[in-house]
C-alpha positions as CSV (number, residue, x, y, z in Angstrom):
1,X,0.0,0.0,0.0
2,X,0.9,3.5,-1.1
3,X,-0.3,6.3,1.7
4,X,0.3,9.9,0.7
5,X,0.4,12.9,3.2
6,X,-0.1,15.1,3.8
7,X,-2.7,14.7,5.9
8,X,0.4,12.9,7.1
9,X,-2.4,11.5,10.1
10,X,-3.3,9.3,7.4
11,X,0.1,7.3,8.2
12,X,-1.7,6.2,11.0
13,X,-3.8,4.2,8.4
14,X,-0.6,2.2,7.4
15,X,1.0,1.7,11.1
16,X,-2.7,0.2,11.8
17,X,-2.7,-2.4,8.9
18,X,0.4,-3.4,9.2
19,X,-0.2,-4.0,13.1
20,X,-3.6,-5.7,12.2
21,X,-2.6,-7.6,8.9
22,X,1.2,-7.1,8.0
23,X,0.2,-4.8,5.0
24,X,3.6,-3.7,3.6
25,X,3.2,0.3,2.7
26,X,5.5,2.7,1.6
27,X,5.1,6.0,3.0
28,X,5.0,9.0,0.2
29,X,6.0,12.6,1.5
30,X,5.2,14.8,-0.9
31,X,6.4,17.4,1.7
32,X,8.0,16.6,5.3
33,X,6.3,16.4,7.8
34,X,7.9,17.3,11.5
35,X,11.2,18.1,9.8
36,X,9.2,20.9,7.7
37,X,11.7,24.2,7.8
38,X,9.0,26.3,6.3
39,X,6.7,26.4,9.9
40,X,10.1,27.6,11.5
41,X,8.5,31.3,12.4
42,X,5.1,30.2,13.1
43,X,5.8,29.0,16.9
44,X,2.3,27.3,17.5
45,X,3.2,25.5,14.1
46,X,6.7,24.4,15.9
47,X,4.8,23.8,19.0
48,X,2.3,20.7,17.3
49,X,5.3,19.5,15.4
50,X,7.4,19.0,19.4
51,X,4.1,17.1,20.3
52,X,3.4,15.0,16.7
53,X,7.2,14.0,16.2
54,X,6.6,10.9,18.1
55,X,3.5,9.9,15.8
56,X,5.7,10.7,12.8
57,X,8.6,8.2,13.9
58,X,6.1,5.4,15.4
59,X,3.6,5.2,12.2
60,X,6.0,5.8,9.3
61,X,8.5,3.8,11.2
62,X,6.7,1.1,10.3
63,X,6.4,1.6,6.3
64,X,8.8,-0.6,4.0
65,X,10.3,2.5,3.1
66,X,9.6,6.2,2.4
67,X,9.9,9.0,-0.7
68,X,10.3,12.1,-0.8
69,X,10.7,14.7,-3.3
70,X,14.3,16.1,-2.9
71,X,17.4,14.5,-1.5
72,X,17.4,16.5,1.0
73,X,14.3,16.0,2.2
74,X,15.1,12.4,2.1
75,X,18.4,13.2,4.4
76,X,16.0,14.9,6.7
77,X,13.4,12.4,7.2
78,X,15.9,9.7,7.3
79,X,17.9,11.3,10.2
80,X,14.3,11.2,12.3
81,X,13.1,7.6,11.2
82,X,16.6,5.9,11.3
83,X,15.7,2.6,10.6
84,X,13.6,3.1,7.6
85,X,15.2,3.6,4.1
86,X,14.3,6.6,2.2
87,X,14.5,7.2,-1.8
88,X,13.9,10.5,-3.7
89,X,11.0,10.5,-6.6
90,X,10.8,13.6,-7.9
91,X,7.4,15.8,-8.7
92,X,7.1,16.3,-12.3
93,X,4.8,17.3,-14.9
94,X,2.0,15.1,-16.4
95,X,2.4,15.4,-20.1
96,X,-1.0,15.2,-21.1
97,X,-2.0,18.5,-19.4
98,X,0.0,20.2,-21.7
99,X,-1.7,19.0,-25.2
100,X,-4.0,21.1,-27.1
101,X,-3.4,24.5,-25.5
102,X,-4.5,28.0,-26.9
103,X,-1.7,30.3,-28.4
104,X,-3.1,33.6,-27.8
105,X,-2.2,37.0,-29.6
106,X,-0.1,38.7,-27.2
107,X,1.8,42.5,-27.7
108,X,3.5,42.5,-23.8
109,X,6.5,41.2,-22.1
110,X,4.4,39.1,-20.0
111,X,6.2,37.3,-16.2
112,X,4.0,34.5,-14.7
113,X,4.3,33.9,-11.0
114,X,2.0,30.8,-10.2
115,X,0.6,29.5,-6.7
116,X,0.7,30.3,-3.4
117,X,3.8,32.8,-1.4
118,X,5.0,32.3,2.2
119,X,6.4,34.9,4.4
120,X,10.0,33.3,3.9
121,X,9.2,34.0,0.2
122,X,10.8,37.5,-0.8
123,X,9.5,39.7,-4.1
124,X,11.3,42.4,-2.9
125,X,14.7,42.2,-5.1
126,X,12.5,41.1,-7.9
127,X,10.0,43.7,-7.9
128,X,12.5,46.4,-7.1
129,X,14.8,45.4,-10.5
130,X,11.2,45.4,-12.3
131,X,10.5,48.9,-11.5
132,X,14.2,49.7,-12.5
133,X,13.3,48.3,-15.7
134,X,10.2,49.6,-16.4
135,X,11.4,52.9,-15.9
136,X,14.4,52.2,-17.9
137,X,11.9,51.6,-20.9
138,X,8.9,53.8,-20.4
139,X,7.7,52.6,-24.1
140,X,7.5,48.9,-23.0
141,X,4.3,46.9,-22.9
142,X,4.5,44.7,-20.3
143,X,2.6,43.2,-17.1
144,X,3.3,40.7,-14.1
145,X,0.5,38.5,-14.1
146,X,0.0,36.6,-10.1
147,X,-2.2,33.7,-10.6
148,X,-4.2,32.0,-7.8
149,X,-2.7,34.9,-5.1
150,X,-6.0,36.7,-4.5
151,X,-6.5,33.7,-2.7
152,X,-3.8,35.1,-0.6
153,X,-5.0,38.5,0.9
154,X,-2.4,39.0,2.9
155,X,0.4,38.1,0.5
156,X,-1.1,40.2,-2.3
157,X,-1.2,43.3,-0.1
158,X,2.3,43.0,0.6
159,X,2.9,43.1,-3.4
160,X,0.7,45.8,-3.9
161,X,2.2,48.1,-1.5
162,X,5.7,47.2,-3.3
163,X,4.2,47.8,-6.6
164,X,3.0,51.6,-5.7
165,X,3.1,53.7,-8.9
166,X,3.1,50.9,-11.1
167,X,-0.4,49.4,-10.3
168,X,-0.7,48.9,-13.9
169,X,1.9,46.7,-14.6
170,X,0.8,43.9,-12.1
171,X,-2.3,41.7,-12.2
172,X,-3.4,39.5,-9.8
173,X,-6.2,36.3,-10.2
174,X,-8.1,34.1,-8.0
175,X,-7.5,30.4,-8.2
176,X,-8.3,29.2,-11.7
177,X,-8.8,25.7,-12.9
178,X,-5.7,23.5,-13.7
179,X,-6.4,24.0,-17.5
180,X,-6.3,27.9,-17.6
181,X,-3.8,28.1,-15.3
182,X,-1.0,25.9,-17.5
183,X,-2.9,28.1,-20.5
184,X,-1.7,31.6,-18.8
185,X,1.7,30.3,-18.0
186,X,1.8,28.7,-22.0
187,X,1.5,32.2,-23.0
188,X,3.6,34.1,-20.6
189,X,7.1,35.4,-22.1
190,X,9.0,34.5,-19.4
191,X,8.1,32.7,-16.0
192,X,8.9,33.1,-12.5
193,X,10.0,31.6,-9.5
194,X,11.2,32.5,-6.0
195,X,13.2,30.4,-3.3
196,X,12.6,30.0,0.2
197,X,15.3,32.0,1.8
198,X,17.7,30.2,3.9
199,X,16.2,26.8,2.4
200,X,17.1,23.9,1.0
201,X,15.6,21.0,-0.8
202,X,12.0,22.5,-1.7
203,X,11.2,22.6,-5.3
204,X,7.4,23.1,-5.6
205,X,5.4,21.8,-8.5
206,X,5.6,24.5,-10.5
207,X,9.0,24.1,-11.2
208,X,8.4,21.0,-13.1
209,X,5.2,22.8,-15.0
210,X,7.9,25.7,-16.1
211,X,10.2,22.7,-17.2
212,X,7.6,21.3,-19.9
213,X,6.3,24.6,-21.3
214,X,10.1,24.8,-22.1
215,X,10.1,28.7,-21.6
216,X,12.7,30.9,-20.0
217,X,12.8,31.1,-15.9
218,X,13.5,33.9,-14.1
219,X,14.7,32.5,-10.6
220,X,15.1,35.5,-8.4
221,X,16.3,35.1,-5.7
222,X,17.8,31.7,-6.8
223,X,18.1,28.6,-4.1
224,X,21.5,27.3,-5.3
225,X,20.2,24.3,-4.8
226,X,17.6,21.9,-6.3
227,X,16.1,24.8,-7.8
228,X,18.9,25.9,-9.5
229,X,20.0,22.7,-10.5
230,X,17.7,21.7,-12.2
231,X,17.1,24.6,-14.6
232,X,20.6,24.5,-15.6
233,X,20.5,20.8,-16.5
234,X,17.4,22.1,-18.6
235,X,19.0,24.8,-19.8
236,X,15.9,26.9,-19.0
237,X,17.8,28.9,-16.0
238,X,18.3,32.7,-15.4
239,X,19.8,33.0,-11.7
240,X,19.7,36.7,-9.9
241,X,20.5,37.5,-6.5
242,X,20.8,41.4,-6.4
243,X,18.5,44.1,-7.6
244,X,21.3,44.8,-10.4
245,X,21.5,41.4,-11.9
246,X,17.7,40.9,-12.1
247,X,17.9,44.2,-13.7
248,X,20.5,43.1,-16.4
249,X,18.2,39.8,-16.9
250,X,15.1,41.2,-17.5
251,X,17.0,43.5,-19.7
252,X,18.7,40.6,-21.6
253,X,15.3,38.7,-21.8
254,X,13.1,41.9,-23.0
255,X,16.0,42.1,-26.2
256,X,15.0,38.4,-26.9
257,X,11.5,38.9,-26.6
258,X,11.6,41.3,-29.4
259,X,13.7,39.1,-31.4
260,X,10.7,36.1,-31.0
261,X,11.9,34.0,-29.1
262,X,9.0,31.6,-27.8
263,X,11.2,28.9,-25.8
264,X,14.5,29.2,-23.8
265,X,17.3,29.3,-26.2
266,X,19.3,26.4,-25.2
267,X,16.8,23.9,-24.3
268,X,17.8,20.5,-23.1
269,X,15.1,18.1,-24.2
270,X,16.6,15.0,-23.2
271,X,16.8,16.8,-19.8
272,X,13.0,17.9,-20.2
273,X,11.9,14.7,-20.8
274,X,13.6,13.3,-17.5
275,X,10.9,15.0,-16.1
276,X,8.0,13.6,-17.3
277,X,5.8,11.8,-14.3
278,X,5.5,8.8,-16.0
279,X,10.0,8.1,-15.8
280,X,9.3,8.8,-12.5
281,X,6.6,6.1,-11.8
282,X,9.1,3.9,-13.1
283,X,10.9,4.2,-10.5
284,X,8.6,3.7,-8.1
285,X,7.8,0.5,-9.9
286,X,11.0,-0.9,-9.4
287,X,11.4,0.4,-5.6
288,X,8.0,-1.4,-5.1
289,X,9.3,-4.2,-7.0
290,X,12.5,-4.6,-5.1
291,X,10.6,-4.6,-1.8
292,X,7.7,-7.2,-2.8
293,X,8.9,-10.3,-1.6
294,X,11.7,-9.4,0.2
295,X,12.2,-7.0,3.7
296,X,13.4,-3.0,4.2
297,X,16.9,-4.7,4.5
298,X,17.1,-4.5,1.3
């Protein structure tokens, strides 16, 4: 058996049939648990995660083995649960979402910034090198188009209050359905991502959306890590971690922009395709297959 969290309390689910019926199950952390870094400032967040470690290491202590999405993740987990083996299986992109989409008529340099922010998430270098720009070419046509983070009042109205005097650059939408969402980012010019400062290991979903739409990404500021990684094995990768060399990218991307570009100009597709879910089930397939008939030992 396969048990996803979170809920991660649905571990408990595994512990319990192995107990009751010597299921074998594999626990799936599609993010960590009571090692999670990104709770670090909320202290009643740090507070449930003192009081739930011990369900953490008794329940998934008791799964065949565990997956996570990052190796580092999978260091982290492993230091708590010890005695269970962990293996990383990447998120990645479901190819079929990406087949039949709408090439819209577009005039702007448009940047897409898709999901959810956290406080530990910083616009600021970005925004500030954006304004820099915009006023370094007053006869652009351009916009910075936030999907899903109306959802987000609080997060938005930190943006905003960045964004004074160029309100009409920056555009902001409720969460939209999977399709339109992929759609938006299909016809962005260029898309972007932010790290978790001070954090390792976390590569979020969209990443591997980005990867298959094969576009140039802006990662400012960059993780140096998986992150970072990753788009230069793709070849998609624009790293800035100062106001000036965000500037100097956008600058660099605008010129190609204007020259038509429509992908990132030194595309890996072999590297792409790495990403597809599907090479990634694989390996689950054999991890489950290596575990069937024999024990975590393994």
């Amino acid at each position: 058996m396969l048990i996803s969290g979170g809920p991660f309390h649905l571990f408990k689910f595994g512990y319990l049939l192995k107990k009751e019926f010597g299921i074998k199950w594999v626990a799936d952390y599609r993010d960590d648990w009571n090692t999670n870094e990104v709770v670090k400032d909320n202290l009643f967040k740090v507070f449930i995660q003192a009081i739930s470690k011990r369900s953490e290491v008794r329940w998934a202590g008791t799964s065949e083995f565990f997956i996570s999405v990052s190796d580092y993740y999978v260091d982290k987990i492993n230091k708590l649960l010890r005695n269970v083996r962990g293996y990383t299986i990447l998120n990645g992109y479901i190819k079929d979402n990406y087949v039949g989409l709408r090439k819209l008529p577009s005039h702007s340099f448009t940047i897409v910034y898709v999901g959810s922010l956290y406080p530990n998430q910083s616009l600021e270098l970005f925004i500030s090198a954006y304004k820099k720009f915009l006023d370094q070419f007053p006869e652009v046509k351009s916009k910075v188009i936030f999907v899903g983070l109306k959802g987000q009042p609080g997060q938005m109205e930190n943006v905003r209050k960045q964004a004074i005097g160029y309100e009409d650059y920056f555009e902001y939408t409720l969460r939209v359905p999977k399709k339109e969402a992929i759609e938006i980012q299909y016809n962005a010019s260029i898309l972007l991502v932010t790290a978790y400062k001070d954090m390792k290991g976390i590569p979020g979903s969209k990443l591997y959306e980005y990867i298959i739409l094969k576009k140039p990404v802006l990662v400012c500021p960059s993780d140096g890590e998986i992150i970072e990684t990753t788009l230069k094995e793709t070849g998609q990768g624009y790293f800035a971690n100062t106001e000036q060399e965000c500037f100097d990218l956008l600058c660099q991307l605008y010129k190609e922009y204007g020259q038509g570009f429509s992908e990132a100009k030194n595309i890996n597709l072999a590297a792409v395709r790495k990403y597809d879910r599907f090479e990634n089930t694989k390996k689950l397939v054999t991890l489950l297959e290596h575990y069937r008939e024999g024990s975590r030992e393994k």
